[in-house]
C-alpha positions in Angstrom: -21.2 -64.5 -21.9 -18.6 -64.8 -19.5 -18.5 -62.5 -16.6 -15.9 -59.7 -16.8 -12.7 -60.3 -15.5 -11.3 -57.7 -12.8 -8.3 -55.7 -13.9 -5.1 -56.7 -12.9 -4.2 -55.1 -8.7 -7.6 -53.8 -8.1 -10.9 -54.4 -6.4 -12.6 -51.5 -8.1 -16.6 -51.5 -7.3 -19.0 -49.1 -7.8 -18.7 -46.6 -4.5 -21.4 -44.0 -3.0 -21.4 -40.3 -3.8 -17.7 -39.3 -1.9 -16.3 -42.5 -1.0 -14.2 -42.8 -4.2 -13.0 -45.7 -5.9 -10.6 -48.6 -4.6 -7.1 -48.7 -4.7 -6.0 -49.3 -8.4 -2.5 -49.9 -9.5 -1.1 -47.5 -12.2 1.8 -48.3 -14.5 3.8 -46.3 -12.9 3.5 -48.8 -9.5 1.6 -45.7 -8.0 -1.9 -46.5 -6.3 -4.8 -44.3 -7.2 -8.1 -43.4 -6.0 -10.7 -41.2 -7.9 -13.7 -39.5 -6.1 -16.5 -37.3 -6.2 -16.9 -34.8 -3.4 -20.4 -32.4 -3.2 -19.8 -29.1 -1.0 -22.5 -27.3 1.4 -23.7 -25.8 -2.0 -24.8 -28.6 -3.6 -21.8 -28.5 -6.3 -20.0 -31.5 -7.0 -16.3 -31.7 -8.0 -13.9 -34.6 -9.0 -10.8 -35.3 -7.8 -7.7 -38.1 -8.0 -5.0 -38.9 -5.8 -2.2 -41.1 -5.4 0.1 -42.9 -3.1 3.0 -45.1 -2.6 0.9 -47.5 -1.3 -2.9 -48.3 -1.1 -3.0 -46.9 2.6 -1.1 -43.6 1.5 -3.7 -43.2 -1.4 -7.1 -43.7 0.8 -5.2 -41.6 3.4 -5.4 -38.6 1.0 -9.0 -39.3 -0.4 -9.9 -39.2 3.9 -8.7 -35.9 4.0 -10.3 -34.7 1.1 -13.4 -35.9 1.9 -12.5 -34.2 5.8 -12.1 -31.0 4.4 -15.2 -31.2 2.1 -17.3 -31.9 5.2 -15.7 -29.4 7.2 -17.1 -26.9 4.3 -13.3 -26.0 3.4 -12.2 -26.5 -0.3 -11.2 -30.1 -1.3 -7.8 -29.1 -2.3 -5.8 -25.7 -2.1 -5.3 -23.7 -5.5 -2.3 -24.0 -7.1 -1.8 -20.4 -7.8 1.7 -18.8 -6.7 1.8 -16.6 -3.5 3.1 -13.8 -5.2 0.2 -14.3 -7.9 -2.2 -14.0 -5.1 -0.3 -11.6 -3.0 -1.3 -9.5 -6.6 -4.5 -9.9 -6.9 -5.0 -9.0 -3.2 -3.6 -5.6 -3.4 -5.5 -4.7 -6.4 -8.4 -6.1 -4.8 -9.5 -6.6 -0.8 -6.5 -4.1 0.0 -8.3 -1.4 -2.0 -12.1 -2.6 -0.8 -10.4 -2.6 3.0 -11.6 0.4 4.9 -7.0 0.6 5.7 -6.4 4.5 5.6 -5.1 5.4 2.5 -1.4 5.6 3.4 -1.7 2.7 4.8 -3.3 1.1 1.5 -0.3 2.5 0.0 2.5 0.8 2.3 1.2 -2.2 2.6 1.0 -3.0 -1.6 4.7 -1.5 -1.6 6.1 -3.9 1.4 3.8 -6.5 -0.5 5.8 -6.2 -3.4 8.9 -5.6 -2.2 9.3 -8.4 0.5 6.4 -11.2 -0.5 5.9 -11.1 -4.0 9.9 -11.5 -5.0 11.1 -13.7 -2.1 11.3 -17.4 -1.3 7.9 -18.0 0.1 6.2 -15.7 -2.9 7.0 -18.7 -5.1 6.1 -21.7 -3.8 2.1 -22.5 -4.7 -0.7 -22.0 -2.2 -0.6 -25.3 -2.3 2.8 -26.1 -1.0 3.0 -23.1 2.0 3.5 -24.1 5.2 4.1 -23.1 8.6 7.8 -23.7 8.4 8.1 -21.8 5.0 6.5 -18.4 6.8 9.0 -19.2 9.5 11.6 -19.5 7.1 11.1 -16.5 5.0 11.2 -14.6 8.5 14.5 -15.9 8.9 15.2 -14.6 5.6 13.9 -10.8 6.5 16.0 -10.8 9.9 19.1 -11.6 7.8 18.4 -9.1 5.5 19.1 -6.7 8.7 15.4 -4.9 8.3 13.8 -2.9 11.2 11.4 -5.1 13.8 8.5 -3.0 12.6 9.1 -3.7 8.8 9.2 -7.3 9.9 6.2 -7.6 11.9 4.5 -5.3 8.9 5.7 -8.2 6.2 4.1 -11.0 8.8 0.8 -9.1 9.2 0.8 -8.1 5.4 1.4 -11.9 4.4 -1.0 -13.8 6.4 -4.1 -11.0 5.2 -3.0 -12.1 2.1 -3.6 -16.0 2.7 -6.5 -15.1 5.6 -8.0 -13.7 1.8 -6.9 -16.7 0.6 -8.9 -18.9 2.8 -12.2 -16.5 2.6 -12.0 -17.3 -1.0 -11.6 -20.6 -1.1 -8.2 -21.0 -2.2 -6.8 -22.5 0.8 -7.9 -24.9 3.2 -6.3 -23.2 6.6 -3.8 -20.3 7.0 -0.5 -21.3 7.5 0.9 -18.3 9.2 -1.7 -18.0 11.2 -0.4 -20.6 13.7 2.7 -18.8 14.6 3.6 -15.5 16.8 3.6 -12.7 15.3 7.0 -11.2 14.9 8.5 -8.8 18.3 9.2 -5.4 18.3 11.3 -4.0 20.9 9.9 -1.1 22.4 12.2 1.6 22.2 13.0 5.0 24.1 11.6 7.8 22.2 14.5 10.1 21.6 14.2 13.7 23.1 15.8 17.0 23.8 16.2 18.9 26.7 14.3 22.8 27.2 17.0 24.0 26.4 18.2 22.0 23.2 14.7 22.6 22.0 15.3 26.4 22.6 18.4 26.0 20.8 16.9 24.2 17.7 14.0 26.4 17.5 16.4 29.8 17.9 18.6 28.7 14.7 15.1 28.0 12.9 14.3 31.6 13.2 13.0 33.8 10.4 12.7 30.6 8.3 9.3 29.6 7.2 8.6 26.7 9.3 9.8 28.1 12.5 6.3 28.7 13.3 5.1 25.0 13.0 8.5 23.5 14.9 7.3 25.8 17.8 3.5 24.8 17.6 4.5 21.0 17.7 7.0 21.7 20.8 3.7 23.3 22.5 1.3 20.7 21.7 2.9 17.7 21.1 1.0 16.9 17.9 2.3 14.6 14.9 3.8 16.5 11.8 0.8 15.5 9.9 -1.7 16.1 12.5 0.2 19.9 12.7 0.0 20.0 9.4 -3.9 19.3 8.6 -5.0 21.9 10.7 -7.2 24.3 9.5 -8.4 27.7 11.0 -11.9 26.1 11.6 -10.1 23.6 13.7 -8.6 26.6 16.3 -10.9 27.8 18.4 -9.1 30.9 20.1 -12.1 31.4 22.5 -11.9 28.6 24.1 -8.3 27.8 23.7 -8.7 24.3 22.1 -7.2 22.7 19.0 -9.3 19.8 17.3 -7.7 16.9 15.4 -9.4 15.6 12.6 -6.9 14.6 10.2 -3.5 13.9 9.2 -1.9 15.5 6.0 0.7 12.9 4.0 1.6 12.6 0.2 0.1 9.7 -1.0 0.8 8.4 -4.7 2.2 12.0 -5.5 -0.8 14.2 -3.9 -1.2 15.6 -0.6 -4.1 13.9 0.7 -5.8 14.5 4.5 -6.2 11.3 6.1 -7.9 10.0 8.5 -5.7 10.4 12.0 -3.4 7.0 12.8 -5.7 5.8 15.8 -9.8 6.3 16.7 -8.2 8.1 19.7 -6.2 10.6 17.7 -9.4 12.3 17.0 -9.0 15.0 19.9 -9.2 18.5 21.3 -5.9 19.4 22.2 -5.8 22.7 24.9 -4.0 25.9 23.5 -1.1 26.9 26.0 -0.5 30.5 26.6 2.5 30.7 25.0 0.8 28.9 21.7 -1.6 31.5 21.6 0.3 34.4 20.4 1.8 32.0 17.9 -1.3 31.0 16.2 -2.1 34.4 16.2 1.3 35.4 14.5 0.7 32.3 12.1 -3.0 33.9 11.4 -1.5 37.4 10.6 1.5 36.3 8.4 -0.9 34.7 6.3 -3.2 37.5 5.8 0.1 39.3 4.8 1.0 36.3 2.5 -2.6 36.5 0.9 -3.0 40.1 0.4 0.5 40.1 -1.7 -0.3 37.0 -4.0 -3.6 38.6 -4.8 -5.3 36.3 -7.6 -2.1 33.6 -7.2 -3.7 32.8 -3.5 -5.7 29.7 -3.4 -7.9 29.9 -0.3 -7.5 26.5 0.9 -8.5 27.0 5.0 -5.1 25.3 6.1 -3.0 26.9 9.0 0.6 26.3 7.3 0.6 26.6 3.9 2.7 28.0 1.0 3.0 31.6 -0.5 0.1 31.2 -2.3 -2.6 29.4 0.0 -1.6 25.7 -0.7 -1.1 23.4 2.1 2.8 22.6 3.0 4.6 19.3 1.9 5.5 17.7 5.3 8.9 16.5 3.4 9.6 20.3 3.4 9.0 20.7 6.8 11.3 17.7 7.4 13.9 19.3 5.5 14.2 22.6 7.0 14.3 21.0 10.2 17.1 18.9 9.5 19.0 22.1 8.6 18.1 24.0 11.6 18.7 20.9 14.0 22.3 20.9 12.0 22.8 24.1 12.6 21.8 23.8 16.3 24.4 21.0 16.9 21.8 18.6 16.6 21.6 16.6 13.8 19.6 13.4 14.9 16.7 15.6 16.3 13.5 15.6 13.8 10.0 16.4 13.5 9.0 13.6 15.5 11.9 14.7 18.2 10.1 17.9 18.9 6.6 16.1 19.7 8.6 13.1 22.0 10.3 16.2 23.9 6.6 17.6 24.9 5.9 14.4 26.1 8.9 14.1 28.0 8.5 17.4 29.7 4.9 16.8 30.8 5.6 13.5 32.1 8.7 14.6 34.1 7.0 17.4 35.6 4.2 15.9 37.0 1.6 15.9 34.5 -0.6 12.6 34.9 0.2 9.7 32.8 -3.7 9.4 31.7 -3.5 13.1 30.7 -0.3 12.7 28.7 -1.8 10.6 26.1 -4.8 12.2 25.5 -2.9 15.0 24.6 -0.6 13.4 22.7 -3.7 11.1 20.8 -2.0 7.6 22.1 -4.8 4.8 22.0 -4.0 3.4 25.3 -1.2 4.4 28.8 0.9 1.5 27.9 1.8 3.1 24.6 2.6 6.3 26.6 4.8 3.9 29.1 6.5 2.0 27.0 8.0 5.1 24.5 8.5 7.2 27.5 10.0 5.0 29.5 13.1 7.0 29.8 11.5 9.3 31.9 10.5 7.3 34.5 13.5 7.4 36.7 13.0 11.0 37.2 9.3 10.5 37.7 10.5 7.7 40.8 12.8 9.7 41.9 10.5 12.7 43.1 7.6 10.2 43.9 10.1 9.2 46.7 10.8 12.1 47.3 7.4 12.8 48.4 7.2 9.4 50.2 10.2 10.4 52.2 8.9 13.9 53.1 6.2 12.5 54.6 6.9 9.6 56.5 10.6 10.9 57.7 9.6 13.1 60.1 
């Protein structure tokens, strides 16, 4: 019996566990190498690749064999970015311990910006750090906000850091670039007496009370908004801050507050005594006319009939009353910045300032007031001058 003749362009021989074949010529003129790989787990997989040449083709086997050793998958899935993007808001976004509202933005900008654009459809596969780059591009162009950017960036590459946990891709690819900037920006604010303005033509209106309790604390509209009576302590003047209250999927939901640090006691002023008081006597009014319509809910604001207000309401009367006032860019938001602005420009210490206002570090405080600093220099010279001029 004659000894078997080898085939045609190869030098096949039988190969240890992960060292794959030789080089063998296909039809096609393509070179091709098949190998066995066995991960930490003991699990073996087969695998095939193919080059140009024979040096292309054991170049690919290396880095199969790399990545096995390096306990990362032999090769990435191919499964669509948008396919994943999917399956990771239905699944790790929900088992995330992301507040709720933020559960809720980050599946829509998901959807909206990864799942239907250029880099949602290229395979897992395929994806790299110039695509991410790329579909950046493609967000700036589209004229969206720095913060919707940098939200899309940080969405996308939890998506593919998922990706990577589950073995569906070797290394992130935009993991290696900068996060996308957003320019800090002035907080816009009114003067005293634009706020006394705004606040006058809100008069007699429902929310007039909450416009003036944000103006003398500085809280969010949420924040505001979550309060309950248990949460005002009248004795010893001090507000506590446990939640924030948003609409989430169609229900008013409290929420955990935006930062660790916006869990606070916020001081009562004198002038936001009386108000709260006011606010706790209108009520009783309120509840003693709806009878067995009230629904004793605990909340400080809330409807005619006990239920906690819709902050979109409060928005909208706002609007109407800053309209009114001559004002139509002020908002909610406007009323808490102009607290701020007054306590920083009258002294008050820039630690102090964001506790109050439940910032989770100065430089936050800094960087959205930083309008007010020029009047803040201004009087420290002031000072300076006074006492080394004599």
């Amino acid at each position: 019996m004659s000894p078997r003749t080898p085939r045609t362009g190869s030098s096949a021989k039988r190969r240890g566990n992960s060292e794959g074949s030789t080089p063998r010529r296909r039809p096609d003129g393509r070179w091709q190498i098949n190998l066995r790989v066995t991960d930490d787990y003991g699990q073996a997989s087969r695998h095939t690749v193919y080059g140009d040449t024979p040096q292309e083709a054991r170049d690919k086997a290396a880095e199969i064999r790399r990545r096995a050793a390096e306990g990362r998958p032999a090769r990435d899935r191919k499964q669509t970015v948008a396919a994943f993007a999917e399956h990771w808001i239905d699944t790790s976004l929900q088992a995330s311990d992301r507040k709720r509202t933020t559960m809720v933005m980050y599946a829509g900008v998901a959807r909206t910006h990864i799942v239907g654009s250029s880099v949602g459809r290229l395979t897992l596969d395929k994806v790299r750090p110039s695509h991410v780059e790329g579909w950046v591009v493609e967000l700036c162009r589209k004229g969206l906000a720095d913060s919707t950017i940098r939200s899309a960036y940080t969405i996308l590459r939890a998506v593919l850091d998922t990706a990577v946990r589950d073995g569906a891709l070797a290394s992130n690819p935009a993991a290696v670039l900068r996060r996308p900037k957003v320019l800090a920006k002035e907080a816009p604010h009114l003067t005293p007496a634009q706020v006394a303005d705004l606040l006058h033509s809100a008069d007699n209106t429902r929310y007039a009370p909450l416009f003036a309790l944000l103006v003398h604390t500085g809280l969010r509209r949420g924040e505001a908004l979550a309060l309950q009576w248990s949460d005002v302590d009248l004795d010893k003047h001090l507000l506590r801050v446990r939640g924030t209250l948003a609409r989430v999927q169609g229900r008013l939901l409290v929420t955990e507050p935006k930062t660790a640090k916006s869990k606070r006691s916020v001081p009562i002023s004198a002038p936001a005594e009386p108000l709260l008081r006011g606010i706790r006597a209108g009520q009783a009014e309120e509840r003693r006319r709806a009878g067995s319509l009230w629904r004793e809910t605990g909340f400080v604001f809330t409807t005619e009939t006990g239920e906690p207000c819709d902050p979109r309401n409060a928005l909208r009367a706002l609007k109407v009353a800053a309209t009114r006032a001559g004002l139509p860019q002020a908002g909610l938001h406007t009323l808490r910045h102009s607290a701020a602005s007054v306590m920083l420009t009258a002294g008050v210490p820039l630690k102090a300032v964001p506790e109050i206002l439940g910032h989770s570090s100065i430089a936050i405080t800094g960087d959205v007031y930083g309008h007010v600093a020029p009047d803040v220099s201004r009087g420290a010279m002031d000072v300076l001058g006074a006492a080394f001029g004599q």
